[in-house]
C-alpha positions as CSV (number, residue, x, y, z in Angstrom):
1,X,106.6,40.0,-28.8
2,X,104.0,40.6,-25.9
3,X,102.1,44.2,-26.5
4,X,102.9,46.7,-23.6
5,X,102.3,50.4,-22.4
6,X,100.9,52.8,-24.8
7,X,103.2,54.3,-27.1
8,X,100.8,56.3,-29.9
9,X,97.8,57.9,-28.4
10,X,95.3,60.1,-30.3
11,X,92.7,61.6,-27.8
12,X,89.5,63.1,-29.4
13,X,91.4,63.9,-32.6
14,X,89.6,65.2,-35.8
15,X,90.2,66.6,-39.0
16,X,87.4,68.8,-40.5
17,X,87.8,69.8,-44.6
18,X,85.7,73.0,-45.0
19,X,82.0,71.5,-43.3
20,X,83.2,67.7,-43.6
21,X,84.4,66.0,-40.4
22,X,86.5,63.3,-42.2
23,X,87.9,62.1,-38.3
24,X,85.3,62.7,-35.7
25,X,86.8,62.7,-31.9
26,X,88.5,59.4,-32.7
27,X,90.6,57.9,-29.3
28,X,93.0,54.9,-29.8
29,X,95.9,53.9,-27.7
30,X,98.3,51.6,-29.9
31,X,100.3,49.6,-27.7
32,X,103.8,49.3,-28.0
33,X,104.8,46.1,-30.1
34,X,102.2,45.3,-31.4
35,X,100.4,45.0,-34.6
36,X,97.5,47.6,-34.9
37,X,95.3,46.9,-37.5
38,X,93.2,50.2,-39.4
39,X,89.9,49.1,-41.8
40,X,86.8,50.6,-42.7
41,X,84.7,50.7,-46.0
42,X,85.8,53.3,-48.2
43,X,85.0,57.5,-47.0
44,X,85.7,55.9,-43.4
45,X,87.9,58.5,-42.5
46,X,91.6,55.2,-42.1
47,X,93.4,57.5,-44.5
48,X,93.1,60.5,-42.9
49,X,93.8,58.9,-39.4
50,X,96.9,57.6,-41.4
51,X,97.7,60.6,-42.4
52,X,97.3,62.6,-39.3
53,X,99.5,60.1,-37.2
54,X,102.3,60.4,-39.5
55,X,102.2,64.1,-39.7
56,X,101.0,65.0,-43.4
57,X,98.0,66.4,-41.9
58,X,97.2,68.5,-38.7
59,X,94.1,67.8,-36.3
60,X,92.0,70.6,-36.3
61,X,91.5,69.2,-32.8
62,X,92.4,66.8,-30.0
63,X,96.0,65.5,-29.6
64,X,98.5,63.2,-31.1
65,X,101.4,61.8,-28.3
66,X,104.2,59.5,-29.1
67,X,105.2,58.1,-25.9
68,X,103.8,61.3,-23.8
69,X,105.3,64.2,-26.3
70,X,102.8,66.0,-28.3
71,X,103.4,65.0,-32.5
72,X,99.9,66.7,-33.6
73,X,100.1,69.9,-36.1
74,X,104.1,68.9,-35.8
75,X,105.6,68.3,-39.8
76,X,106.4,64.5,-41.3
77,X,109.8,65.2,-40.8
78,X,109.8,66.1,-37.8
79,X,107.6,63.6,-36.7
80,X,110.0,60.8,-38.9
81,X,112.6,62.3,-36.4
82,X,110.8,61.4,-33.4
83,X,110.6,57.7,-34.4
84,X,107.4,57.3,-37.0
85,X,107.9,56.4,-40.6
86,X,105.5,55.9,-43.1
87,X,105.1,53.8,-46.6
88,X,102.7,54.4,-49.0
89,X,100.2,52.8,-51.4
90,X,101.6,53.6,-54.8
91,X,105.5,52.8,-54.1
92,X,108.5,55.7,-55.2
93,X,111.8,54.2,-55.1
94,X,114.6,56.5,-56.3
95,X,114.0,54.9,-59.8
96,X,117.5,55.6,-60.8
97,X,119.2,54.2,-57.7
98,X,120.0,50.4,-57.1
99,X,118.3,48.8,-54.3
100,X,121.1,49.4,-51.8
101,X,121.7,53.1,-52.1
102,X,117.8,53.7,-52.0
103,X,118.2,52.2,-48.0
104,X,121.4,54.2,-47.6
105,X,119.2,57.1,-47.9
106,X,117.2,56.3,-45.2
107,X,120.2,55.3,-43.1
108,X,121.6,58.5,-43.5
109,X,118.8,60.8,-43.0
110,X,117.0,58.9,-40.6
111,X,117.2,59.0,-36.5
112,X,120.6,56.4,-36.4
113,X,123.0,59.1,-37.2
114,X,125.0,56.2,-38.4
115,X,128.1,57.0,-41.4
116,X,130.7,55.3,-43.1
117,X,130.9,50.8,-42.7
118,X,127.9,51.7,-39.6
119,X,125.7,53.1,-42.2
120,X,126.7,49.9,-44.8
121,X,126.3,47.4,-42.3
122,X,122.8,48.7,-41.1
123,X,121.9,48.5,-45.0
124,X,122.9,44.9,-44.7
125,X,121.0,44.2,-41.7
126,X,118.1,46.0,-43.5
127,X,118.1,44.2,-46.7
128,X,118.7,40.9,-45.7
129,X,115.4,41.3,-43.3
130,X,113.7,42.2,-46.4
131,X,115.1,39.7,-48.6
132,X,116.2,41.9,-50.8
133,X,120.1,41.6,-50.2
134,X,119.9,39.4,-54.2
135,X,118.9,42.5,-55.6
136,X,120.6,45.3,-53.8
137,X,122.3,46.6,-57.2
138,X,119.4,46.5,-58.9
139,X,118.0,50.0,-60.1
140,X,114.2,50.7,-58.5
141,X,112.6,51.0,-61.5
142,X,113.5,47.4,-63.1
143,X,112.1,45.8,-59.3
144,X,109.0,43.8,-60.1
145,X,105.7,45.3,-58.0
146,X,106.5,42.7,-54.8
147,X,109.7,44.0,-54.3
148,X,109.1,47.8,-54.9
149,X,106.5,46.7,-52.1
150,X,109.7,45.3,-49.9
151,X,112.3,48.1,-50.7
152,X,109.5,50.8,-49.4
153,X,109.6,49.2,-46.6
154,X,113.3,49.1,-46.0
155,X,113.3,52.5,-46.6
156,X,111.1,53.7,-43.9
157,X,112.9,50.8,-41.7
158,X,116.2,52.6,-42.5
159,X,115.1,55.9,-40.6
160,X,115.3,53.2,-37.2
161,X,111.7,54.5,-36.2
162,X,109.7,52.6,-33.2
163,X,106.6,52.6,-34.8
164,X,106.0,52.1,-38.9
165,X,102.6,53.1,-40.5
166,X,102.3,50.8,-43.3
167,X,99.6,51.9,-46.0
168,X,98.1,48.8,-48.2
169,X,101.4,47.0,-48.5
170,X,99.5,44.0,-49.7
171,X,97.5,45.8,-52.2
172,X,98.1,44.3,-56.2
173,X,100.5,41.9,-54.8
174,X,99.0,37.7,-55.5
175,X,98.4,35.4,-53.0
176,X,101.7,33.6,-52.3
177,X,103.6,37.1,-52.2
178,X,101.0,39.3,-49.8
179,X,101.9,35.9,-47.3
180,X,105.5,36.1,-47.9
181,X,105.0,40.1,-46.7
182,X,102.4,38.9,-43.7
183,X,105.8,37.1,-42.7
184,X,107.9,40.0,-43.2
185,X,106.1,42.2,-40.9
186,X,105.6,39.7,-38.3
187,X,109.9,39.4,-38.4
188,X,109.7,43.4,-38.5
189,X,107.6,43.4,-35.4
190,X,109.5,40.8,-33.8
191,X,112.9,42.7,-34.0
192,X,111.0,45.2,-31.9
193,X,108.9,47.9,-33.9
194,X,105.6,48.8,-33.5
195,X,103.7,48.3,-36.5
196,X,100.2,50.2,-38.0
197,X,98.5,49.0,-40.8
198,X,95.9,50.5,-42.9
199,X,95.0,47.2,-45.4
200,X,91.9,46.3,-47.5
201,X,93.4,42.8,-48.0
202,X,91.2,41.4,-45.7
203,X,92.7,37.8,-45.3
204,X,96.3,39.5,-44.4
205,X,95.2,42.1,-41.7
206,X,92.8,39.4,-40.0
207,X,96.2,37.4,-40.0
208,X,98.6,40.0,-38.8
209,X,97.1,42.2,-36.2
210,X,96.6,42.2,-32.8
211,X,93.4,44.2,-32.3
212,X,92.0,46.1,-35.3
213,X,89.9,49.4,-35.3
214,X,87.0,49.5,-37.8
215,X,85.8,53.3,-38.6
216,X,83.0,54.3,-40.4
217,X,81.8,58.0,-41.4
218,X,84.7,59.4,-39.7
219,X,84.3,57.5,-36.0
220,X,85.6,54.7,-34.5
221,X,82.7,51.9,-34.6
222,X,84.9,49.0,-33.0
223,X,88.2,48.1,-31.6
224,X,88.8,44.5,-30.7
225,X,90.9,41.4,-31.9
226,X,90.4,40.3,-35.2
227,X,88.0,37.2,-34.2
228,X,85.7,39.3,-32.4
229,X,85.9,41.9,-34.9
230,X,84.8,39.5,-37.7
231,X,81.3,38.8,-35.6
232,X,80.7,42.5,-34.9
233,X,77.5,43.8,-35.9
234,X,78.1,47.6,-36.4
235,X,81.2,46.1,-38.3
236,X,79.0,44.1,-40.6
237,X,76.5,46.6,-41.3
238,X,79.1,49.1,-42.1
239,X,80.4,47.0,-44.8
240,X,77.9,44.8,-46.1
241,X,74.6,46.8,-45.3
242,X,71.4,46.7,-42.7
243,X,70.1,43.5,-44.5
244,X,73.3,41.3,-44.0
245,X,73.2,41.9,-39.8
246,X,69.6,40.9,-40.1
247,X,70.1,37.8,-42.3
């Protein structure tokens, strides 16, 4: 899918705690359909970007739009209703629920307002993109890590959103299953979601995303594709130190 017209736009948004600006005046257009990458070294300020995009937190200034509407100071829910959803680092699934009623949740309480055999057959659509349709009576506690990782997903897919903010879906997962998720989100994208990603797995977000913003200290210190982002030097220095841009 070929990147388009802006769709989430944060316009000299920042987030003060007490006397710490943890996002300062940060502006970033993420286009719709693609595949916006988030890194930084550790303190950068990504989560709490993350966290103000999907509603958790409130800018104490600048603005937050989803396709032209104003989403900043609004609630997660709120903001899950106008078409973000949001997974998160250290998964949750209703441990006591097989795989397929976890979904149904989201089908049900998401933006579809679908019910009856239209809310199963959306669960079917979901868990077979997820490759998880094998496992959908399985209870979520008795998933292995990978495919807590998958049904997290599903569930925020289940809510229909146009954009998903995915935080460190590769994280803990080995080699062979972090690429078997790069696919995933590259089908997820392709069936016509906008995708964020905050990832420290370096080798999938270079893989993945379109352009990538690097932030440092609470600012945005770059903003290009991932080949030129590679070669930046304020992107080297932020993570590996004066010496290694000198080197």
């Amino acid at each position: 899918m070929t990147a388009g017209q802006p769709l989430l736009v944060a316009t000299a948004v920042t987030r003060r705690f007490g006397g710490l600006v943890a996002v300062n005046a940060v502006d970033v257009a993420i286009l719709e359909g693609e595949i916006f990458g988030l890194i930084g070294p550790n303190g950068a300020g990504k989560t709490t970007l993350f966290r103000l995009l999907s509603g958790v937190y409130r800018p104490s200034g600048g603005s937050i739009t989803l396709r032209g509407a104003e989403i900043g100071g609004r609630s997660a829910h709120a903001i899950n209703t106008m078409g973000i959803a949001t997974t998160h680092q250290i998964v949750r699934p209703f441990a006591d629920m097989p795989v397929e009623r976890n979904v149904l949740v989201g089908v049900l309480y998401g933006r579809s307002g679908l019910r009856g055999r239209a809310a199963d057959a959306e669960v079917d659509r979901i868990l077979d993109m997820m490759e998880l349709a094998p496992h959908r009576a399985t209870l979520g506690r008795s998933l292995t890590l990978a495919r807590r990782k998958r049904l997290e997903v599903a569930r925020a897919l289940a809510t229909r959103p146009e954009v998903l903010l995915l935080d460190e879906v590769a994280a803990g997962l080995n080699p062979t299953e972090s690429g078997r998720m790069v696919e995933l989100i590259r089908r997820i994208r392709d069936s016509g979601v906008t995708i964020v990603m905050v990832e420290h797995v370096m080798k999938a977000i270079m893989a993945l995303s379109d352009r990538i913003m690097v932030m440092d200290l609470g600012r945005k210190i770059a903003l290009d594709t991932p080949s030129e982002i590679a070669k930046d030097p304020a992107v080297i220095k932020a993570y590996l130190g004066e010496r290694a841009v000198g080197s």
